[in-house]
C-alpha positions as CSV (number, residue, x, y, z in Angstrom):
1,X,39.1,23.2,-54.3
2,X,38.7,19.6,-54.5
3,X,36.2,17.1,-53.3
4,X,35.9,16.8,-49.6
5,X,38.5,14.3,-47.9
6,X,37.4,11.1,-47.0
7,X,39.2,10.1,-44.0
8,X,39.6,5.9,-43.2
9,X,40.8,5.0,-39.8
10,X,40.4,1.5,-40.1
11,X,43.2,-1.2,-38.0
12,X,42.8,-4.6,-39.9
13,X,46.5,-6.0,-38.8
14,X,46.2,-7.3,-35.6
15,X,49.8,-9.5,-34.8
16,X,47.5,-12.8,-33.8
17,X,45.0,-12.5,-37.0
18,X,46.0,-15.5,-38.6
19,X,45.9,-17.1,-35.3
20,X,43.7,-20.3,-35.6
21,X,41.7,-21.5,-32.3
22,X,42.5,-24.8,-31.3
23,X,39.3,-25.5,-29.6
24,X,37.4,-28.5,-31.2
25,X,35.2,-26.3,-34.1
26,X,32.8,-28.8,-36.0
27,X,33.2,-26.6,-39.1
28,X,36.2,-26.5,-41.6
29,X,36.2,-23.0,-42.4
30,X,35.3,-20.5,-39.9
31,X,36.1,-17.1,-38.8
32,X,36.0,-14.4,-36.3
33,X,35.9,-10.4,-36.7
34,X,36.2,-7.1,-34.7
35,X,33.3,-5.2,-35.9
36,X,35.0,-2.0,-34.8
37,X,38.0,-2.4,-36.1
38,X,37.4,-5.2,-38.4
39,X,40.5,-7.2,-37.2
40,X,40.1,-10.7,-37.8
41,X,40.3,-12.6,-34.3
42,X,39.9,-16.1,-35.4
43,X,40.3,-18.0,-38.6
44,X,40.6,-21.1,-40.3
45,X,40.7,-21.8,-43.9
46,X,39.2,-18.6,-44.6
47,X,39.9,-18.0,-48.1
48,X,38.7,-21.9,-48.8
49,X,35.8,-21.9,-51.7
50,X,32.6,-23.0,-49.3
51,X,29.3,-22.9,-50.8
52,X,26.8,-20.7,-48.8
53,X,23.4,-22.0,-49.0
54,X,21.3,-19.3,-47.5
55,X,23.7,-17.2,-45.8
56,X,23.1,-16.1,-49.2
57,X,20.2,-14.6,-48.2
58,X,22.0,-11.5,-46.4
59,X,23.2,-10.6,-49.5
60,X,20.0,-10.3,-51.4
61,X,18.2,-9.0,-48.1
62,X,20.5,-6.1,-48.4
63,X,19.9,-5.4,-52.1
64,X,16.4,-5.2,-51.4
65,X,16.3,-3.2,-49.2
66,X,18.8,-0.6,-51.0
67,X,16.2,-1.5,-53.9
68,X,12.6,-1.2,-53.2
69,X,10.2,0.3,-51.0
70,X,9.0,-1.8,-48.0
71,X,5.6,-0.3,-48.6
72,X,5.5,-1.4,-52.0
73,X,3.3,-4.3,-52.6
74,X,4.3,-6.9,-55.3
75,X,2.3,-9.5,-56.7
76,X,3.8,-13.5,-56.6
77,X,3.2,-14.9,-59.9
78,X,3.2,-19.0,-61.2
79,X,6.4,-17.6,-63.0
80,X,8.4,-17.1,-60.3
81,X,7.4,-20.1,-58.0
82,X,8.4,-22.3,-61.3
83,X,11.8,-21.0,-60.4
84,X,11.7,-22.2,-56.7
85,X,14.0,-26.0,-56.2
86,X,12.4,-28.8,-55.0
87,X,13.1,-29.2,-51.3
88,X,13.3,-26.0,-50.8
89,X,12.7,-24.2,-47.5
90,X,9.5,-21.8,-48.5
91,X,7.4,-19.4,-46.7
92,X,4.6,-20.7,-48.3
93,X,3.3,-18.3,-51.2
94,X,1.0,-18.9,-53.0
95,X,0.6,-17.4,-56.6
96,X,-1.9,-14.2,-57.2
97,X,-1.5,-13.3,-53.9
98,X,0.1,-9.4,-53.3
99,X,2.8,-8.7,-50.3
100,X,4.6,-5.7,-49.1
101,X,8.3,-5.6,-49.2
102,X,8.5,-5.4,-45.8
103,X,6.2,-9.0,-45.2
104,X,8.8,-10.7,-48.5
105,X,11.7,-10.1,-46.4
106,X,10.7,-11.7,-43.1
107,X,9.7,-14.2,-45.2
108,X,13.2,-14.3,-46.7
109,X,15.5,-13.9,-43.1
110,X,12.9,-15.6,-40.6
111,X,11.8,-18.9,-42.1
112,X,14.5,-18.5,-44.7
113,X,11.9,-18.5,-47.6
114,X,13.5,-19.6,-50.8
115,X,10.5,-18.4,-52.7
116,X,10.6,-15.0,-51.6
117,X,14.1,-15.0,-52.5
118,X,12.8,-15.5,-56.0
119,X,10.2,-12.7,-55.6
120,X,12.2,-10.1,-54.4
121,X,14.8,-10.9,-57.4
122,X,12.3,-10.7,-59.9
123,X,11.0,-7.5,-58.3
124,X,14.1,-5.5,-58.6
125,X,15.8,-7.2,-61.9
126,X,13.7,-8.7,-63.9
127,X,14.9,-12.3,-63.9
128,X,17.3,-14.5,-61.9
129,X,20.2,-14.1,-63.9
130,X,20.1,-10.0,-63.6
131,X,19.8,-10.6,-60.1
132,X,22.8,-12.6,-60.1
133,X,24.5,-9.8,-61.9
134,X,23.6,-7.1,-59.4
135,X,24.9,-9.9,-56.3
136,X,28.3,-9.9,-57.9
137,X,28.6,-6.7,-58.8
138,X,27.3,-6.0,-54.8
139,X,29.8,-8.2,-53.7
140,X,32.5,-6.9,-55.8
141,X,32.3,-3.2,-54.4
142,X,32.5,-4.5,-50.8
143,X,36.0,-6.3,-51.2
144,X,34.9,-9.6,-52.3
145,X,37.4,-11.1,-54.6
146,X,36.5,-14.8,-54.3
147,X,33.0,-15.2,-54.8
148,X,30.4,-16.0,-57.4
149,X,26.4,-15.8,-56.8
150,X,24.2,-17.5,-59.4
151,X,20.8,-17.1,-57.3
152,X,19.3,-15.1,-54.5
153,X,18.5,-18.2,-51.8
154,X,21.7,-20.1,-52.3
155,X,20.5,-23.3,-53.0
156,X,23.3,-25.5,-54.3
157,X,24.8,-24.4,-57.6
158,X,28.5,-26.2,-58.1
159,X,28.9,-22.4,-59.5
160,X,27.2,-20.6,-56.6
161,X,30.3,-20.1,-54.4
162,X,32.3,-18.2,-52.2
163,X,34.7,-17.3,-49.0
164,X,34.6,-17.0,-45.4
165,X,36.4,-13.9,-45.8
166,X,33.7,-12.5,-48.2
167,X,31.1,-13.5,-46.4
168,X,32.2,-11.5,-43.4
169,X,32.7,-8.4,-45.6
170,X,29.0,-8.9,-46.7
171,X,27.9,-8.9,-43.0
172,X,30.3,-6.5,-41.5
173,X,28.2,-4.4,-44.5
174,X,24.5,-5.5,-44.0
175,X,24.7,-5.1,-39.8
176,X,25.0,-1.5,-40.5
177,X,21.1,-1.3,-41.8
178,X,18.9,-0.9,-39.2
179,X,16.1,-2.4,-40.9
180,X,18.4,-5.5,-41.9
181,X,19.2,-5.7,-37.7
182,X,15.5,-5.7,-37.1
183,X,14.2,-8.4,-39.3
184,X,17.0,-11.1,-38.9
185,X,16.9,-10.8,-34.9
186,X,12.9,-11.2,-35.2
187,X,12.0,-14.8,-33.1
188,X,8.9,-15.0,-34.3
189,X,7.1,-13.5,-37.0
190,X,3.3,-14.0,-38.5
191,X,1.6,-12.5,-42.1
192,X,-2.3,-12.1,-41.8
193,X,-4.3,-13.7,-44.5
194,X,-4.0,-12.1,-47.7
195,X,-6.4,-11.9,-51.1
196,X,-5.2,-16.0,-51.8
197,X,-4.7,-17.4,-48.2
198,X,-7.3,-17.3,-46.0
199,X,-5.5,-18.1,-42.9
200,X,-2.7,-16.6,-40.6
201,X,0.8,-17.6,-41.5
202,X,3.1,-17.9,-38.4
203,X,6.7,-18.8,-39.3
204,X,10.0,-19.3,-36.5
205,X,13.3,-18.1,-37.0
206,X,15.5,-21.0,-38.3
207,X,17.9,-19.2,-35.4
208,X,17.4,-21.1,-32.7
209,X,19.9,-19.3,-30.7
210,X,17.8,-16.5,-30.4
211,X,17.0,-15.4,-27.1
212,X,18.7,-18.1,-25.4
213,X,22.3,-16.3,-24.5
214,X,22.1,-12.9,-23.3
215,X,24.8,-11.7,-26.4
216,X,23.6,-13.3,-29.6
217,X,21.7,-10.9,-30.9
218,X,20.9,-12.0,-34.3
219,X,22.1,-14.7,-37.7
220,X,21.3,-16.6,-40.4
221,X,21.5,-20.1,-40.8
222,X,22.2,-22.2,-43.9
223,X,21.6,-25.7,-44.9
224,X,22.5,-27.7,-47.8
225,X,24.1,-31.7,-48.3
226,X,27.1,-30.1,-50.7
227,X,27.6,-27.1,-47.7
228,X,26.7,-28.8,-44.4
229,X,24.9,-26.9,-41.8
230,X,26.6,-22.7,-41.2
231,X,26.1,-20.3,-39.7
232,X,26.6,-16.2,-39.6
233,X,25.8,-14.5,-36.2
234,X,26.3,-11.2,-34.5
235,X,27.3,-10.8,-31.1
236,X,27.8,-8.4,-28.5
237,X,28.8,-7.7,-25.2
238,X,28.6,-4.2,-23.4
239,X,30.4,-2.5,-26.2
240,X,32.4,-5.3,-28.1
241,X,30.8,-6.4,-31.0
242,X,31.5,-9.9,-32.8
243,X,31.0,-11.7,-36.0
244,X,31.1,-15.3,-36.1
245,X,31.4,-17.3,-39.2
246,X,31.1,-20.7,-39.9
247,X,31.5,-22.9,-43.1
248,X,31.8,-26.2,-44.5
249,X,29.6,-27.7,-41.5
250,X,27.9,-30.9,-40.4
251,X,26.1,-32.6,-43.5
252,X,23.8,-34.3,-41.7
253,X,20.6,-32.5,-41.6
254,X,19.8,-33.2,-38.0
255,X,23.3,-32.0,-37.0
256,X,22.6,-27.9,-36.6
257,X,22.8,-27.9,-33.5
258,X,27.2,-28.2,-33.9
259,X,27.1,-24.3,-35.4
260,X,25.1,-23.0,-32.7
261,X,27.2,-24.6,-30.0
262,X,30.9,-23.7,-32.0
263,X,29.4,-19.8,-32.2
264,X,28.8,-20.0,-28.5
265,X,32.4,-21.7,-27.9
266,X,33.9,-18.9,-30.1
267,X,32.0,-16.4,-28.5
268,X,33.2,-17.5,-24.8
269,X,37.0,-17.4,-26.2
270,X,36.9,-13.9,-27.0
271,X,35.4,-12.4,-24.7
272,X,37.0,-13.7,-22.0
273,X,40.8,-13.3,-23.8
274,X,40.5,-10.2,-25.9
275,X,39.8,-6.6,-25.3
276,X,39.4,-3.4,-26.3
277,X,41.5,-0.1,-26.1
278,X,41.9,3.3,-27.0
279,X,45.0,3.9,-29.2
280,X,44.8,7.5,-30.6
281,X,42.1,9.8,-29.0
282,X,40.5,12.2,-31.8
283,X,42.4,14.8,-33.5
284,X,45.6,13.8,-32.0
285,X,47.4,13.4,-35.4
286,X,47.5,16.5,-37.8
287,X,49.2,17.7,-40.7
288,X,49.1,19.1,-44.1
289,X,50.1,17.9,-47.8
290,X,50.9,20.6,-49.9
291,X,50.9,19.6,-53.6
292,X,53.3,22.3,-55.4
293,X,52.1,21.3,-59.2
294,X,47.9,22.1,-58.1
295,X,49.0,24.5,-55.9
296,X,46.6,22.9,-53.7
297,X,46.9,22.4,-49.7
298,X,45.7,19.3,-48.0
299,X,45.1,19.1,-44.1
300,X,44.3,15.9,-42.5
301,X,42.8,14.6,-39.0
302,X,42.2,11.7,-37.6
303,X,38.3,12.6,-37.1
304,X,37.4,9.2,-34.3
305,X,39.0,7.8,-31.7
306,X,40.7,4.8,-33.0
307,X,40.3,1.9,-30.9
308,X,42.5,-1.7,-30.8
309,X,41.9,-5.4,-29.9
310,X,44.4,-7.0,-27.6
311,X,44.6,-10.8,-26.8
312,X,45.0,-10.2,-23.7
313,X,47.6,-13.5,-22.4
314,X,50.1,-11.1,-25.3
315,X,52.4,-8.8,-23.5
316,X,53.3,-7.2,-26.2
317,X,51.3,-6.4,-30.2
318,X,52.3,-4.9,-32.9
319,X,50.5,-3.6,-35.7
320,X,50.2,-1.3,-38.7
321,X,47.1,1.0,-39.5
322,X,46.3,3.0,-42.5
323,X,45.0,6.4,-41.0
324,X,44.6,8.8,-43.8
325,X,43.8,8.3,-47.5
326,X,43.4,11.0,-50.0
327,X,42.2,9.6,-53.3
328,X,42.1,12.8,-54.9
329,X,46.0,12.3,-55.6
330,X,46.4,8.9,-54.7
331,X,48.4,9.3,-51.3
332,X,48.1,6.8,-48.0
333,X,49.6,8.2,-45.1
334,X,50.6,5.0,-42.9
335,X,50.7,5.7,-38.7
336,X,52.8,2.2,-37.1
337,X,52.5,1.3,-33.5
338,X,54.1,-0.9,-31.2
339,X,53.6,-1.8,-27.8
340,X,51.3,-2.7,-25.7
341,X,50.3,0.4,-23.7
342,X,50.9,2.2,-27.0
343,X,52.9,4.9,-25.2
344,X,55.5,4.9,-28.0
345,X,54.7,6.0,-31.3
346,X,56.9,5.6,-34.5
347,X,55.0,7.6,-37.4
348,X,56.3,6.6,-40.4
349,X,55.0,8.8,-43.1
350,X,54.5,7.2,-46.7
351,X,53.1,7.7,-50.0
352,X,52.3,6.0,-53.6
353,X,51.9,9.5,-55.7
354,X,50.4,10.0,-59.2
355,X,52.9,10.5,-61.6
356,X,54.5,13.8,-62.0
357,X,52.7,14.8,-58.3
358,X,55.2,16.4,-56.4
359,X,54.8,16.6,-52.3
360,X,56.3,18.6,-49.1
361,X,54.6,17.1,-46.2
362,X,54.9,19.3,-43.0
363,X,53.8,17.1,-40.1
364,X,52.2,19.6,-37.1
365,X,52.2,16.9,-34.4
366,X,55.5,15.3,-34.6
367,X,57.1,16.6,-31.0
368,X,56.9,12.9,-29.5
369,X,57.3,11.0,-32.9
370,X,60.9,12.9,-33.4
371,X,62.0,12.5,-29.6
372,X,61.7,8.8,-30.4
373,X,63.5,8.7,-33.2
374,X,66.1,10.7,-32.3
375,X,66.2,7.8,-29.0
376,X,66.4,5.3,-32.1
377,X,69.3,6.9,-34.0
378,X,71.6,7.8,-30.7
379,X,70.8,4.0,-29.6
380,X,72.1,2.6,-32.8
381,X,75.3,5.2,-32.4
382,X,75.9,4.0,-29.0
383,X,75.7,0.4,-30.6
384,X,78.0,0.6,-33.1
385,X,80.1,2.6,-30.9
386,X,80.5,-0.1,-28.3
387,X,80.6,-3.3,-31.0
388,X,83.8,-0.9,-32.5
389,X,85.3,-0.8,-28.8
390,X,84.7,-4.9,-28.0
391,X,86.3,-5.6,-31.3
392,X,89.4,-3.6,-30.8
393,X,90.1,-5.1,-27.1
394,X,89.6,-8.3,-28.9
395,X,92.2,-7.7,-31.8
396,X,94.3,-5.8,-29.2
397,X,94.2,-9.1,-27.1
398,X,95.2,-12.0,-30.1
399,X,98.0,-9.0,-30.5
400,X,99.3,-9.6,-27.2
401,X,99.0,-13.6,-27.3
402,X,100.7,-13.2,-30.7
403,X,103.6,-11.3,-29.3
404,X,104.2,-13.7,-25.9
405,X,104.6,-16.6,-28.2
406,X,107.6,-15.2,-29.6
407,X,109.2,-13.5,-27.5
């Protein structure tokens, strides 16, 4: 037998994505996701080159914490503070002193603490340029085609670039870690003193959204006079979950406060013009691929309920979804929908095969999907059938004129 199946139900294609909001958004580049279904919402510019300045930060939060033990201690060293820019944004280390993993990363996400950037890239590569290495590489196995990392804190490089599209497919990615969730939604957050600092360090979340709306649960901000001032943030609402991101900003220092106030604009759009529904319950599409040159048998499900986003002032959507994927021999088996209530399905089965792969599908749930077609092909019979009948009377007609003029 083969390796087990991995079944995607993802729905990406919503008929509004490229849609861009017409509100008055500060930024230039800014987008909107579905974090169930990952349909894009709201965008603008999306696949522009922005630079990121510590949104960066999620990135390298993430490889850390794929990376090392938040237990482990790790000592900060003159070395690596050499590395830290001038003007930075710092959590104040101080060199000799030893941290845990855990204390670096609040460091990292709550005052947005370029050093510990620098730390915790040491700490799992060796040197800043590794580092780099492993963010690209990172970024590359998550979808990003459009992006290139050169540090861990994001502090301008004309080389240190990327996407608004990227970007979201980094945070769609990181909100999944629990631990990542808990330490960029911390308010406040303090480190006792340690063998070098003989005092408390208290530090604030450069988010000062936090806690003041009752859906915003958690982001990270960014700042930097070649960026402007962004912003990535995660909402939700009962059970509808947002991303919100916003690029190419306000470059005046003093001018943050146009990100928060655009998230909470985009926020109020979609929740009170899009919603959520239920397009297939679980297991209601089966069937089997049978590949005669293996003499192997496939059988497929659609193992969650698949749920859609609706604007809701749209009467009608249409969309396409890829349901099953079998990369064992290379075949996509593609499920299209239209409609708004969804009540009529049109299955249209598909498939890019290996070479010399040779398939007979037999499709088990297929009693609705053929009454419909068969609807389709007697409606385009009846079609013809009358355009055949108008045409005649019409020829039949000039026939008639023809012949009264010369009689």
């Amino acid at each position: 037998m083969t390796k087990k199946l991995k079944t995607v139900v993802i729905l990406i294609l919503l008929y509004l994505s490229s849609t861009v909001y017409s509100a008055n958004i500060t930024e230039k580049a800014y987008m909107s996701v579905d974090v169930k279904t990952g349909g894009v919402l709201i965008e603008k510019n999306a696949d522009k080159k922005i630079y990121p300045a510590s949104t960066t930060k999620i990135l390298t939060c993430i490889l850390a914490l794929e990376n090392l033990n938040l237990d482990d201690e790790i000592t900060v060293t003159k070395e690596m503070l050499n590395e830290v820019p001038v003007g930075s944004s710092t959590m104040k280390l101080v060199a000799g002193e030893k941290l845990t993993v855990e204390q670096l990363l609040y460091g990292l996400m709550v005052p947005s603490g370029n050093d510990a950037a620098i730390v915790i890239a040491y700490s799992i590569s060796g040197s800043l340029d590794n580092f780099a290495s492993a963010m690209n590489e990172k970024a590359k196995s998550l979808g990003c085609t459009n992006s290139s990392f050169t540090c861990p804190h994001g502090f301008h490089d004309d080389n240190h670039y990327t996407t608004t599209r990227d970007m979201s497919k980094i945070m769609m990615y990181a909100i999944t870690n629990e631990k990542f969730m808990d330490i960029i939604k911390t308010k406040n957050y303090s480190i006792p003193a340690s063998n070098e600092v003989a005092y408390e360090r208290k530090y604030t979340n450069t988010n000062t959204l936090l806690g003041k709306t009752d859906y915003i649960i958690c982001g990270k901000t960014g700042y930097t006079e070649e960026a402007g001032n962004v912003f990535v943030s995660y909402s939700k609402k009962d059970d509808y979950e947002i991303i919100n991101l916003l690029y190419d900003g306000a470059k005046g220092y003093f001018d943050g406060d146009y990100r928060f106030n655009d998230t909470i604009t985009l926020n109020n759009y979609i929740f009170e013009n899009y919603s959520q529904k239920k397009v297939l319950d679980k297991n209601s599409i089966q069937f089997q691929v049978i590949d005669k040159n293996q003499n192997l048998e496939y059988f497929y499900s659609n193992t969650e309920d698949l749920i859609a986003t609706f604007n809701n002032s749209k009467k009608h959507i249409s969309y396409s979804l890829n349901t099953f994927t079998d990369e064992n021999v290379n075949a996509t088996f593609c499920i299209k929908a239209k409609g708004y209530d969804l009540e009529d399905y049109i299955v249209n089965m598909s498939k890019t095969a290996s070479k010399n792969l040779d398939y007979n599908y037999n499709l088990i749930y297929m009693t609705k999907v053929i009454f419909y077609i068969f609807l389709d092909v007697i409606s385009f019979i009846v079609f013809f059938i009358c355009l055949a009948n108008v045409l005649s009377l019409k020829k039949q007609g000039r026939r008639k004129k023809i012949k009264k003029k010369y009689i």
